[in-house]
Structures are given as structure tokens and as C-alpha cells.
C-alpha positions in Angstrom: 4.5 -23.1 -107.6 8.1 -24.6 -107.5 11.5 -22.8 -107.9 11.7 -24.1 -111.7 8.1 -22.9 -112.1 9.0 -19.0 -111.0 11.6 -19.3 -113.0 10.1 -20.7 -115.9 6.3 -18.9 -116.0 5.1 -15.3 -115.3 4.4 -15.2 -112.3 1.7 -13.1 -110.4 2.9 -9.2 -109.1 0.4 -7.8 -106.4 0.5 -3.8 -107.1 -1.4 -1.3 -105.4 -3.6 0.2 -108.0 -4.7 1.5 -110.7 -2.1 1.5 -113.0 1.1 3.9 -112.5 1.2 4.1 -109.0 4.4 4.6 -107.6 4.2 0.7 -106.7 3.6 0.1 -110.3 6.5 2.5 -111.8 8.6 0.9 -108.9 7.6 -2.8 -110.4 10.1 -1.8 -113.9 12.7 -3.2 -111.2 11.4 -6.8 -111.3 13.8 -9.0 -113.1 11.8 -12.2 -113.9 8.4 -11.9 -116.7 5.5 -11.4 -114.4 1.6 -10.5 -114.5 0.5 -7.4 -112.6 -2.4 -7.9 -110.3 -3.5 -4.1 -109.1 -5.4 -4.3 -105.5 -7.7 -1.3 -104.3 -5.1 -0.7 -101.1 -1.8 -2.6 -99.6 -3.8 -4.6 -97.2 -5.5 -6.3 -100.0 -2.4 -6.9 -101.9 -0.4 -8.6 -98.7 -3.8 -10.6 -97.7 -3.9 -12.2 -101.8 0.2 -13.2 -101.4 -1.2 -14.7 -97.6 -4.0 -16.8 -99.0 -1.2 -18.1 -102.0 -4.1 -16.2 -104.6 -1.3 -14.1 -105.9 3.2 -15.3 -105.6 4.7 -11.9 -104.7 3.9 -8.1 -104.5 6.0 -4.9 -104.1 4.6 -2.5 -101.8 5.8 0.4 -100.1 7.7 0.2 -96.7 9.4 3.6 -95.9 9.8 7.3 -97.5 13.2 9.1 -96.7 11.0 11.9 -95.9 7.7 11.1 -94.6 8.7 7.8 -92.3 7.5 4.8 -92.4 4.4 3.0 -93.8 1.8 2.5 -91.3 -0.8 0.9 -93.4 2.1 -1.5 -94.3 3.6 -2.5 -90.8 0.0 -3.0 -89.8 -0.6 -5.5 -93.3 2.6 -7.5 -92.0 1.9 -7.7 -88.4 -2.3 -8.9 -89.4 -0.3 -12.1 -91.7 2.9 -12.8 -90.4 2.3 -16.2 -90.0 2.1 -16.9 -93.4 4.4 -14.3 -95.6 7.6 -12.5 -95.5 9.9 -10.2 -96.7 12.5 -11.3 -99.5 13.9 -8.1 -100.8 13.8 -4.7 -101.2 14.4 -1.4 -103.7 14.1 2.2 -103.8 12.6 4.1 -106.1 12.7 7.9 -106.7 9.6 9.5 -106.5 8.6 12.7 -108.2 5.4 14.3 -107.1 3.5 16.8 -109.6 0.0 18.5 -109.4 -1.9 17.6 -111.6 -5.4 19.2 -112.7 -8.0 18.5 -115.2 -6.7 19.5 -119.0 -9.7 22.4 -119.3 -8.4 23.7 -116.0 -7.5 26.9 -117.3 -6.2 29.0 -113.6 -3.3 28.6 -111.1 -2.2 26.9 -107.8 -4.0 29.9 -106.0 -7.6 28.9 -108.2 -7.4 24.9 -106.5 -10.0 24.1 -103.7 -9.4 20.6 -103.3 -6.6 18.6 -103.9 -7.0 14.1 -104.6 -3.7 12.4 -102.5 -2.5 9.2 -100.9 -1.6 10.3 -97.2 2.0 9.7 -97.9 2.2 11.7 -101.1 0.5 15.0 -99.0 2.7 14.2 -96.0 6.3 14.3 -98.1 4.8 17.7 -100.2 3.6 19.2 -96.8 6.1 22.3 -96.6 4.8 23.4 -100.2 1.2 22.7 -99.3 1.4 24.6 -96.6 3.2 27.7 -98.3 1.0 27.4 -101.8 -2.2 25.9 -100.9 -2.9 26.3 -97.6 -6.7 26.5 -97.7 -7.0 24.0 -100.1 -9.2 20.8 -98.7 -7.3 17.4 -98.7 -9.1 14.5 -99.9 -7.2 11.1 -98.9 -6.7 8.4 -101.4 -5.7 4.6 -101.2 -2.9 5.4 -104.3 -1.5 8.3 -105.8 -3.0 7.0 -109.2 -6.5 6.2 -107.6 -6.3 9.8 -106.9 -5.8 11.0 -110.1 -9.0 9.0 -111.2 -11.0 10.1 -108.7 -9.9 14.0 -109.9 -10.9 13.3 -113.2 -13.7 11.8 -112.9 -14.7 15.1 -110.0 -17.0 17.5 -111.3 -15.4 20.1 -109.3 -13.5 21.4 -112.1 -10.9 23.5 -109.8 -9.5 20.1 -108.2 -6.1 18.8 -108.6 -4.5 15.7 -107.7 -0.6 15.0 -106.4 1.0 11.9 -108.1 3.2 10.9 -110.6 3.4 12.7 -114.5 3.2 9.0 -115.8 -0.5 8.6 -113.7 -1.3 11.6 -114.7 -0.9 11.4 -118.5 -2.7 7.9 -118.3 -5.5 9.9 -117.5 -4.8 13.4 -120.0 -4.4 15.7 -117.0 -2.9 18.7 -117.1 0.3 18.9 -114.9 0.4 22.7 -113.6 3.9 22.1 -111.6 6.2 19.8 -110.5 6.2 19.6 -106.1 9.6 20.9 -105.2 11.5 19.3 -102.3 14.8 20.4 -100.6 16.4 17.3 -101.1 15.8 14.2 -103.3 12.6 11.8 -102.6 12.7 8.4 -102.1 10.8 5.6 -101.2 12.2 2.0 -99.9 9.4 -1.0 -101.6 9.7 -4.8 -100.1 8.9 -7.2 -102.2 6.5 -10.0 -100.4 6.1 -13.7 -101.0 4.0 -16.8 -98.8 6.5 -18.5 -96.7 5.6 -21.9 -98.5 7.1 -20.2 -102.4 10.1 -21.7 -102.5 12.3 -18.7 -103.5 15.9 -19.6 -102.3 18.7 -18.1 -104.0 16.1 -16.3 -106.5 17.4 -12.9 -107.3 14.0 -11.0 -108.3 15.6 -7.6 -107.7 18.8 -6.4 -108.5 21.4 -6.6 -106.3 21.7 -2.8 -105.9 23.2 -0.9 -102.9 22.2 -3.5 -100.2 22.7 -4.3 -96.7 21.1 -7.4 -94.9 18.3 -6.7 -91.8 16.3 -8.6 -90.3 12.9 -7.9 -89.5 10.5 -8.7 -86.6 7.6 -7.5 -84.8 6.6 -8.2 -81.1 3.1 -8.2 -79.6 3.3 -7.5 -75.9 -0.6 -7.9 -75.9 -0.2 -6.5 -71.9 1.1 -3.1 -71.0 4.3 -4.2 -68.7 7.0 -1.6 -67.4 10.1 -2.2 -68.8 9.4 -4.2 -71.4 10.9 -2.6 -74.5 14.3 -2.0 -72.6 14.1 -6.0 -72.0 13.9 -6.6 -75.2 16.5 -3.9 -76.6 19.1 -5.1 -74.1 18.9 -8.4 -75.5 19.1 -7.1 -78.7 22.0 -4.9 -78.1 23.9 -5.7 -74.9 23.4 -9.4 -74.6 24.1 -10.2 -78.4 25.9 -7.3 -79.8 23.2 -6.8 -82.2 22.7 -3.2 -84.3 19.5 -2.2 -83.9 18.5 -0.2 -87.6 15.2 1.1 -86.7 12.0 0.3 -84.2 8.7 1.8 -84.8 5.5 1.1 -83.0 1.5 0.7 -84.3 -1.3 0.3 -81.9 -2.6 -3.2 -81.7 -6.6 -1.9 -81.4 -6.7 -2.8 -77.9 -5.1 0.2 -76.5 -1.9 -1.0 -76.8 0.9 -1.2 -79.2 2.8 -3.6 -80.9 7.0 -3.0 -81.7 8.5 -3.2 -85.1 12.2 -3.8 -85.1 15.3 -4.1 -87.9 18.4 -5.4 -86.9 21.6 -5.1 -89.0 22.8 -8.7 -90.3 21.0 -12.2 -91.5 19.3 -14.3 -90.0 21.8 -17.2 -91.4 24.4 -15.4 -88.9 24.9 -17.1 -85.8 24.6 -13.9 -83.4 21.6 -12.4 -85.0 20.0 -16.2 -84.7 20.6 -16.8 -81.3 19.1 -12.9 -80.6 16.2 -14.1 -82.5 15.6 -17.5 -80.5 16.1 -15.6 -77.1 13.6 -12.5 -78.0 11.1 -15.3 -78.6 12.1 -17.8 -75.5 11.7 -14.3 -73.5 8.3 -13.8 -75.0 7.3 -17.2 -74.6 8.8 -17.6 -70.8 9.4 -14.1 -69.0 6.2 -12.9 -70.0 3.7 -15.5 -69.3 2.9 -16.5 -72.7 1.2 -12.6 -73.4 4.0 -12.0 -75.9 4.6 -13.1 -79.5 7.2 -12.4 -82.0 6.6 -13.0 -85.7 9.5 -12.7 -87.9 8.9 -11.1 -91.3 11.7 -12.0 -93.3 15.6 -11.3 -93.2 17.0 -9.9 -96.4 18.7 -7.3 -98.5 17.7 -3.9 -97.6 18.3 -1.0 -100.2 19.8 2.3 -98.4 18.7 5.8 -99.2 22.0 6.9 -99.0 25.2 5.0 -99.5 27.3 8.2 -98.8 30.5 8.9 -100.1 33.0 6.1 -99.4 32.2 4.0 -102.1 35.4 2.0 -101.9 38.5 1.7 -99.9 42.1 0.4 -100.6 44.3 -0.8 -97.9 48.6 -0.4 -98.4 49.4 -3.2 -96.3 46.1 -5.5 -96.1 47.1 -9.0 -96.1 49.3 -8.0 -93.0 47.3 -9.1 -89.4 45.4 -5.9 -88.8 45.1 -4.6 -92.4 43.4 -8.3 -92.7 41.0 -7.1 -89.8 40.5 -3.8 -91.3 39.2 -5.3 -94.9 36.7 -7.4 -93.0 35.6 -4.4 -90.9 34.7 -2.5 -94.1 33.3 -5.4 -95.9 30.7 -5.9 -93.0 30.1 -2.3 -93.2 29.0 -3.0 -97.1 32.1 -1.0 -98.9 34.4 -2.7 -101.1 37.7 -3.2 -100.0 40.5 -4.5 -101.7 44.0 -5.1 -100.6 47.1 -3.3 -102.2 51.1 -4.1 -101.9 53.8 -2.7 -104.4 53.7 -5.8 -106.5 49.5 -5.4 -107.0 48.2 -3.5 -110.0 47.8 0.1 -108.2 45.5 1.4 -110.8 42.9 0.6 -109.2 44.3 3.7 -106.3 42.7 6.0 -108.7 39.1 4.7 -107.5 39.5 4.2 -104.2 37.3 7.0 -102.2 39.4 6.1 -99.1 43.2 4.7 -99.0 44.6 3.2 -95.3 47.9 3.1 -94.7 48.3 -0.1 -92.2 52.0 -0.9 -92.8 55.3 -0.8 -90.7 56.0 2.5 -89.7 60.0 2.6 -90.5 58.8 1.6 -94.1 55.9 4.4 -94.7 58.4 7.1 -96.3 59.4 4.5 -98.8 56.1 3.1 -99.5 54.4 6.6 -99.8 56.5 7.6 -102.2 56.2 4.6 -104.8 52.5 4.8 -104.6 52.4 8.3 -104.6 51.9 8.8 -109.0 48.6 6.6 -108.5 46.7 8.0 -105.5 43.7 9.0 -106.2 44.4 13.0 -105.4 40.5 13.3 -103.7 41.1 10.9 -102.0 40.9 10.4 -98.0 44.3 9.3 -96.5 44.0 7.6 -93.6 47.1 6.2 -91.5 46.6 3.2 -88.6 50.4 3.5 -87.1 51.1 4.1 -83.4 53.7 6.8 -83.8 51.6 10.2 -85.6 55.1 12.2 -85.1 56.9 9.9 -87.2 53.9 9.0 -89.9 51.2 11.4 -90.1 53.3 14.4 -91.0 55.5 12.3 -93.4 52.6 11.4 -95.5 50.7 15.0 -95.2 54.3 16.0 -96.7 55.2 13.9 -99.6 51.4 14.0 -101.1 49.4 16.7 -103.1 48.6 19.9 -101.4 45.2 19.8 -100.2 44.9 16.2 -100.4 43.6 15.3 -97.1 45.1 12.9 -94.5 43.6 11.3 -91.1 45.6 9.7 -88.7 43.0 7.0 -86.4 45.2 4.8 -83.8 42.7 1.2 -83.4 43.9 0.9 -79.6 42.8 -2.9 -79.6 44.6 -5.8 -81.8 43.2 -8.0 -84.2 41.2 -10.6 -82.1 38.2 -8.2 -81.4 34.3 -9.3 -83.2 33.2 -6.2 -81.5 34.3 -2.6 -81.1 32.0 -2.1 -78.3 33.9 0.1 -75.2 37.1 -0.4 -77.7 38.8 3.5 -78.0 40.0 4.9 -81.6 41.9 7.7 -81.4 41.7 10.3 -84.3 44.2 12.4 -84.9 43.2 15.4 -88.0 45.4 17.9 -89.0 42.9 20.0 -90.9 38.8 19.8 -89.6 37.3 16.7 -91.3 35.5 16.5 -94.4 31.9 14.5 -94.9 34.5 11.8 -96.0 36.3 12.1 -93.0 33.6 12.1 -90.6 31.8 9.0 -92.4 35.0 7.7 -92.2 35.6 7.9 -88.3 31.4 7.1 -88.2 32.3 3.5 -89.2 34.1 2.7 -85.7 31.5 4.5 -84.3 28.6 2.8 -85.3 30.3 -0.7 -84.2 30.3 0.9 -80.5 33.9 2.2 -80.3 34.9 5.5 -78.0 36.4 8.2 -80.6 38.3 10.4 -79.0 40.9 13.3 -80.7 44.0 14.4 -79.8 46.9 16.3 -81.4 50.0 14.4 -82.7 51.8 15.7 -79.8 49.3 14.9 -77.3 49.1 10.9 -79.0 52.8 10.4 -78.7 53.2 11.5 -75.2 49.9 9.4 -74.3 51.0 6.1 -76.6 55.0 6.7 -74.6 53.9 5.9 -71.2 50.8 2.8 -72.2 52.4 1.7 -75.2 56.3 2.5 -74.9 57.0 2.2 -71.1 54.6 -1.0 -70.8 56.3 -2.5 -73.5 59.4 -2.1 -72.0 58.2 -2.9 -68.5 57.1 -6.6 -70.2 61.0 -6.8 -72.4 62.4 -6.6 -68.7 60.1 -9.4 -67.4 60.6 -11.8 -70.1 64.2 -11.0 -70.1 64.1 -12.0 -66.2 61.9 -15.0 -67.0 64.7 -16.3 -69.7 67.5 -16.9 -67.6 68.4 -20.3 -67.4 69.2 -20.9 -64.2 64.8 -20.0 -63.5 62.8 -23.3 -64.1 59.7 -21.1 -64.6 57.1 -24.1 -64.3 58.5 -24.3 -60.5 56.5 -20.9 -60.4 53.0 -22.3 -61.3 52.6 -23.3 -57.4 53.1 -19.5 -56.4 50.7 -18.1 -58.8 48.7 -15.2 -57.0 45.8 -13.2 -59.4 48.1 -10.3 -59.8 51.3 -12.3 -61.2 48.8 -14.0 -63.8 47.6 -10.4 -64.8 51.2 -9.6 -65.3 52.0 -12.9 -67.4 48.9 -13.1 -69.1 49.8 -9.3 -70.2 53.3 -10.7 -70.8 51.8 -13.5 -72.7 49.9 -10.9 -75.2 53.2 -8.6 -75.3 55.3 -11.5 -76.8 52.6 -12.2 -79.6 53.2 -8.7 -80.9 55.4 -8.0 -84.1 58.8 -7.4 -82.9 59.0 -4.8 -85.5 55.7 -3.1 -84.1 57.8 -2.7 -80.4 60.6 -2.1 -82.0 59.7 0.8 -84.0 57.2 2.1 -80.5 60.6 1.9 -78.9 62.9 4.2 -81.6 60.7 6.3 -83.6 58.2 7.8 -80.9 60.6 10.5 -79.3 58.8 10.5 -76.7 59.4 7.3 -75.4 63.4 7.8 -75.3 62.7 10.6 -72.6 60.1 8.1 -70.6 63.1 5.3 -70.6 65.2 8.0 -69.2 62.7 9.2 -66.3 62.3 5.0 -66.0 66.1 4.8 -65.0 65.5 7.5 -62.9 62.6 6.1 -60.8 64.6 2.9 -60.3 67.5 4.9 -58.4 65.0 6.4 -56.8 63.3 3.5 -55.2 66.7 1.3 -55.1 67.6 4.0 -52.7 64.8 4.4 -50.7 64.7 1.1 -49.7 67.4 1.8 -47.3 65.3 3.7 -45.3 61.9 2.1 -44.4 60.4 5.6 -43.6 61.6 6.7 -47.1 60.2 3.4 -48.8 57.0 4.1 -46.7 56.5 7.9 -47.5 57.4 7.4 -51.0 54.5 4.0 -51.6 52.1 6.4 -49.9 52.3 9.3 -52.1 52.0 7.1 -54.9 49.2 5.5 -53.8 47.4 8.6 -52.8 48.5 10.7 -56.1 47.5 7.6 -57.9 44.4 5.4 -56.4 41.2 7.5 -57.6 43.0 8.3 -61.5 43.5 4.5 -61.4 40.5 3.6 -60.7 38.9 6.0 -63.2 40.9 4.5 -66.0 40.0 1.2 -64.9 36.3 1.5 -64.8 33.8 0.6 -67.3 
């Protein structure tokens, strides 16, 4: 069938059967006119889509509460070769027990109870507390299992699935299962890698993040072999990894389901794919394989709470950085600036603050009418003394505000090893803390300190190195230096200092600036500076001096150094 054909005809929906199962309610989600084809079990319905017999089916991948699939995973694995994932949903599932309509007892009078093995394993905790003794009988579907209680003569059995399957077949429903938090399962949608379905939105776009997905059959047991494969994944490309899982192969083996965060159209999460299979193909003799099942738009359970964030400041270098962090993270970001329509504030789950710090008093205060008062405030400035406390000050009591300090520039693709210091002045919300999870995820180093603690920190590796590298250029400017007669005396520690040099002078000179005046902290560090220099300018009149004072330095200082230089 061609793209204009989908399009154009009904085409042909593989369900697991008989009619409203939970793959069948979950179908209500398909956007084109379609046909339903019900299979006896998921096997069945992914072998039809393999052998072309049927275009696409919708079966069930993961439950929030009862894990993943297995009959599934094993379904994909057996025909990799020929099908793949294209998209994916959730849908809410609602368990009841249902009995025959003359069933005139209780939960106490059941002896046997009709279920799909998923269906019993999410409902286990009230199983175990209301029908403990009751004998499980396993199903291929949640509605085969209603059929098969109907059409029991045992007239004190029941059967768990959904009310819909259980009116089709005028039972009785004698409760509805109650869970301790909401019940969802995650259904991929199938095709034959020959459909041409490019570009073809089936399902709606929904609250989606991209994965790819991939298994790999070792086929021989080998030590080591899965942290091979996850350092590739990880170290060597960077990659998330979203979830791994692993079926036995019937040889006594097992073979590896992965997800990894991002498309396959991406470069890095390509090149991860073409080295996991050159490593199959090459480091392991030819035993391996990896089949990928499809890359495509994976519905969450949960989106959490930040829903959308606004950035004060976001077409400036870092607030530019910060929209395209969030985006990748799957939150829409917009940028804001006095002259924008700020009605939009009063949406925005999350509001960053990434503007000059001499300017945040003023800025605050124009915006302050159309902040969102539930809203999270979050400030990216380097000097908490002068900006965190202004902004807790001039907004609505109990609105609360997060200073973070990014301690890398705008150049970074990864946050792996980069540090983010928080700085709370209350203990973080869910908000917060999904907030701060963000960096986290992407591999930085959190760390908290107080705003006092920050400032004294940020003084000495901010303040003093800044001014160290203003002293150096200011050397290097004098026009009686021809620095390019320097290149021939170049040693590796003079091109650390002038490659650091180099990155100091590509700063904003209101960013140094402002480090330089408004953290109070760094006046007092200039003063101990001057200090120092007398210091040393007069012990080098004495070489035993010079000599005593170099070694304390190096003995007070050599191990802390090289802990703060080490990985």
C-alpha cells in the first residue's frame, strides 16, 4: 500500500481480541478510518503486520505499574527484521470485576477469577487482601477473559477487565479494582518496514518524547558484555539510556532490550547505533546481532509539573542556551523581554531570570504585575547576595524563588561532569526539585550552598581569576610588547594561561564587571590580593624567605589542588 493509499483507504488495525480489550478501547486514538482485525494473542497480531497480511497494529508495550510486556518484547525481537515501531500512546486503564449477571454473592463467594497476566499483576495488592484464595486462571486478553467467564459453568467465577468488555457480554460488575495511584498502559503502534509511512501522523501528537529502540542478541554468554555495550552507549556517545530490559533467548541465555533518549535522524544517537552494531559484528566474532525496532515518539506516563517555562532575558547568549536546554528536555519555552507581550507570565510553570545582574531590580519590578504568583522563580546570576534576595523581596510572599549558578558558558552540548550550584532559601518544592532534575538528568554535579557560602566561593574562582586575567591582558597591551615575538617561547603552562586569557576576554564586560562591584566579597579578596603581592615583592629579597614562603605554599596547597583538578 502507498502513502496516498493509507491515506486515502481504511486501512487494516491488528488488535488483540475479542472486542474491547484494552488494545481495542486504546484503538479510539487512531486518527486515520481503519478496519479492526482482532488476533487470539500479540504474537499473532505482530507476525500478520510481519507477513504484510495486516498495515499496522496497536499493542501493548509497558504498564506504569506492572512493567513491561514480555510477551511483546519477545513478538519484536522473533520479527525485527521486517517491522518496527512508529509511534506510541497511553491509555488509562480501569480494571473492574466482573461476574456473571445471576451471580447473586460477594468478593468473599469468588473461587476463580478469568485475567490476562498483566491485568492480575497491576490488581495484585487487592487480590491478595480480598481474594486471596481465589484460583487465577490466565487469559490471552482481558476481554477473552470475560468470554471465557461467561461462557464457565462455574457460576461463582469472575473475571478482571474493563466495564466496556464486560457489558459486551451483560456481566455484572461487583466493584471497581482500586489502585493507589492512576493506571496506565504505554501501546506502540506497529507497521512492516516496507509501508511507506513518513511524515504520517496516525496518533496524536500528545505528550511525546523521541527514543529509539533496539535489541541485541549476544547468542554467547561473555563477561562484560553488557557494560561494553552501555559504555558506548553512554560514555563514548553521550547517549541517555531510558530503559533496558532483558528476555531469555530459549537457549539459556538472554537477549537485551534498550531505549535511548533522541532520534535516530540525530547524528549522536546514529553514530551510537552504527558502533553497537560494528561492535556486534567485529568485537564479538559475529555471535552478536542488533535489530533496531523503530525510533519514534514515545508518550510519558507522567509529564510532571513544569509544563512550561519563560525566560527574562532569552535571546541574550546563555538565556539562548537555556531555551534549547528545555526544549530538548520536551517543555516549551519561550523567550520574554519588556517589549514582548508578558501575558503569557501568567502560564509559565517556571520563570528564569538570565539577565544582567545590575539590571534585575528594575526588571523585576516591571514584570512583577504579570508573574504568574505559583509560579517557580528561578535566577542564573553569579552574585546570589546581590540577586536572589532582591527578587525573594520585591515578589509575592510565599512565591517561591531558586537561585542555580550554570558554572560552564554557553559552548557546552553536554552537561556531563559540568557543576550547577543551587542555592534555595526555603526547602524545594516538587517543582523545584524537577526543576534542578533537568541538569541532573543531562550528567551535571548539583551541589548547594548558602548565598553566603556562593559568594565567598564565586570571589576567589570567579572574581580573583578574573582579575588575575585583567592584569595579564593589561601587561600584554602595552605597546612597546610585540606579543607575536612571544610564540617562540611558548611553554604548556603559558598556553594554559593565554588560552584561559583567551576565554576571559570573550566574556561580557558587563558580566566581569558586575563579578567585580556587586559581589562584596570580591572587594575584600582584591584587598588580601594587594596584600600578597607586598608580601612576595618583599620576600624576594631574601632567598631563604622566597624559599620558605614557595614551600609552604606548595605543601598547604599540592594535595587540595590536585583534588580539585581531578576527574
Amino acid at each position: 500500500m502507498s502513502k496516498t493509499n493509507i491515506q486515502s483507504n481504511k486501512i487494516k488495525l491488528g488488535l488483540l481480541g475479542p472486542e474491547y480489550s484494552y488494545s481495542d478501547l486504546a484503538s479510539t486514538r487512531i486518527k486515520l478510518p481503519h478496519s479492526k482485525y482482532y488476533t487470539k494473542n500479540i504474537l499473532e497480531c505482530i507476525k500478520k503486520v510481519s507477513s504484510s497480511e495486516l498495515d499496522f497494529c496497536l499493542v501493548p508495550l509497558e504498564n506504569i505499574l506492572n512493567g513491561m510486556v514480555g510477551e511483546t518484547i519477545d513478538a519484536l525481537s522473533k520479527y525485527s527484521e521486517s517491522i518496527k515501531i512508529i509511534d506510541s500512546c497511553i491509555y488509562q486503564i480501569n480494571h473492574c470485576i466482573g461476574v456473571k449477571s445471576n451471580f447473586e454473592g460477594n468478593l468473599k463467594d469468588i473461587t476463580e477469577i478469568y485475567s490476562h497476566p498483566q491485568a492480575s499483576g497491576q490488581s495484585l495488592d487487592f487480590i491478595d487482601k480480598q481474594l486471596a484464595n481465589v484460583c487465577i486462571i490466565g487469559t490471552d486478553s482481558t476481554s477473552e477473559a470475560v468470554r471465557l467467564m461467561s461462557e464457565s459453568s462455574n457460576i461463582s467465577s469472575a473475571a478482571i477487565a474493563s466495564e466496556e468488555a464486560l457489558k459486551k457480554y451483560s456481566s455484572k460488575i461487583l466493584t471497581q479494582i482500586p489502585l493507589e495511584s492512576l493506571n496506565f498502559t504505554r501501546f506502540i503502534l506497529v507497521t512492516n518496514k516496507k509501508l511507506p509511512v513518513h511524515n504520517l501522523e496516525i496518533l496524536p501528537a500528545g505528550n511525546k518524547k523521541h527514543i529509539t529502540s533496539f535489541c541485541i542478541n549476544p547468542r554467547s554468554d561473555r563477561q562484560g558484555l553488557l557494560l561494553d555495550l552501555l559504555n558506548i552507549i553512554s560514555k563514548d556517545y553521550g547517549c541517555n539510556l531510558a530503559s533496558i530490559h532483558s528476555r531469555p533467548d530459549k537457549a539459556g541465555g538472554f537477549i537485551f532490550f534498550f531505549e535511548i533518549e533522541g532520534s535516530i535522524e540525530t547524528t549522536e544517537i546514529s553514530e551510537c547505533i552504527k558502533e553497537l552494531d560494528r561492535f556486534c559484528k567485529n568485537d564479538t566474532g559475529g555471535r552478536a546481532y542488533l535489530s533496531l525496532l523503530g525510533s519514534y515518539p514515545k508518550e510519558i506516563f507522567s509529564g510532571g509539573k513544569i509544563k512550561k517555562i519563560s525566560i527574562i532575558g532569552g535571546d541574550g547568549v546563555m538565556g539562548s542556551w537555556l531555551k534549547s536546554f528545555y526544549e530538548k528536555n520536551g517543555i516549551t519555552t519561550e523567550s520574554i523581554d519588556l517589549k514582548s507581550d508578558k501575558s503569557e507570565l501568567k502560564n509559565s510553570d517556571v520563570i528564569i531570570f538570565s539577565v544582567p545582574m545590575n539590571l534585575i531590580e528594575h526588571i523585576c519590578n516591571e514584570l512583577k504585575e504579570f508573574i504568574n504568583p505559583k509560579a517557580l522563580l528561578v535566577e542564573n546570576c553569579s552574585v546570589k547576595s546581590n540577586c536572589l534576595t532582591k527578587i525573594k523581596d520585591i515578589f509575592h510572599e510565599g512565591q517561591e524563588v531558586l537561585g542555580i549558578h550554570t558554572m560552564f558558558g554557553p559552548s557546552e552540548d553536554s552537561l556531563k561532569g559540568l557543576n550547577v550550584i543551587v542555592t534555595e532559601i526555603s526547602p524545594s518544592s516538587e517543582i523545584a526539585q524537577e526543576y534542578i532534575d533537568l541538569f541532573y538528568k543531562d550528567g551535571a554535579k548539583i551541589s548547594k550552598a548558602s548565598i553566603e557560602v556562593h559568594d565567598k566561593a564565586v570571589a576567589i574562582l570567579q572574581g580573583l581569576i578574573q582579575f588575575n586575567s585583567f592584569t595579564l591582558a593589561s601587561m600584554l597591551s602595552n605597546e612597546e610588547l610585540d606579543i607575536k615575538s612571544l610564540k617562540p617561547f611558548l611553554t604548556p603552562n603559558s598556553i594554559s594561561a593565554l588560552s584561559s586569557l583567551e576565554k576571559f576576554l570573550n566574556q561580557s564586560e558587563d558580566l566581569v564587571y558586575d563579578i567585580q562591584t556587586l559581589n562584596p566579597e570580591v572587594k575584600k579578596i582584591r584587598e588580601s590580593l594587594e596584600q600578597a603581592i607586598e608580601y612576595l615583592i618583599t620576600s624576594l629579597d631574601n632567598k631563604n624567605d622566597f624559599n620558605k614562603l614557595f614551600s609552604n605554599y606548595k605543601n598547604s596547597l599540592k594535595n587540595n589542588l590536585r583534588y580539585l583538578l581531578e576527574d
